[in-house]
C-alpha positions, 0 to 999 in steps of 0.5 A, a space after each residue: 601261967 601265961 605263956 608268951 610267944 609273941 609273933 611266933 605261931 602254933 608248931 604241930 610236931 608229929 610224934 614218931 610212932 605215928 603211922 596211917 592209923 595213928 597220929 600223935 603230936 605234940 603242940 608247942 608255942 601256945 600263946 596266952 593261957 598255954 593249957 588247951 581243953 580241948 584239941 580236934 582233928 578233921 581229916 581231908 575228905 570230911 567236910 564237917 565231922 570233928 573228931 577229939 583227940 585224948 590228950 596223951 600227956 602233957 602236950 601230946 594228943 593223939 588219934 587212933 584210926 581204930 584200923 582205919 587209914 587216917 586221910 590228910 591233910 589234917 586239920 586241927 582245932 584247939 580250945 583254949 582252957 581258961 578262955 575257952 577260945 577256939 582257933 583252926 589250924 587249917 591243913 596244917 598237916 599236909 599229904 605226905 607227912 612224916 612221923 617225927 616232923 614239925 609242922 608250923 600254922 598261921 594261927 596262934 591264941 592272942 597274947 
């Protein structure tokens, strides 16, 4: 079913067991179709390497370093399911973020 959240941008909230080597976030206030294919984290110093993120469950998805440290800020790319479009969320989570946080982007799905 369509979610609609008219004017309200996408809203990253990190999960509190994350740490250095691990990142989990639930995304919340998708617009349009709601359910994501696909969601990809880029680290601050990679310039151009998209990493997927497994979907935890529901709206979770999440990252494991597999040891090595993660480098904010993070950048999140997410394919839309049924419409298969893409959007970026820039740096939106920041250096020095913080497990259990909710960080906001500038972007969203159109309604």
């Amino acid at each position: 079913f369509d979610c609609k959240y008219p004017g309200t941008t996408i809203a990253f909230h990190v999960d509190p067991g994350s740490n250095p080597n691990y990142f989990a976030t639930l995304i919340q206030y998708t617009n349009g179709d709601g359910d994501l294919a696909s969601v990809d984290l880029k680290q601050a110093l990679d310039t151009d390497g998209w990493q997927p993120m497994p979907q935890s469950w529901g709206a979770v998805w999440k990252l494991d370093g597999a040891g090595s440290t993660l480098l904010p800020p993070f950048s999140l790319r997410l394919t839309s399911l049924d419409s298969r479009k893409t959007i970026v969320a820039t740096a939106v989570i920041r250096a020095g973020w913080e497990p259990g946080k909710t960080y906001r982007s500038v972007v969203n799905f159109n309604p």
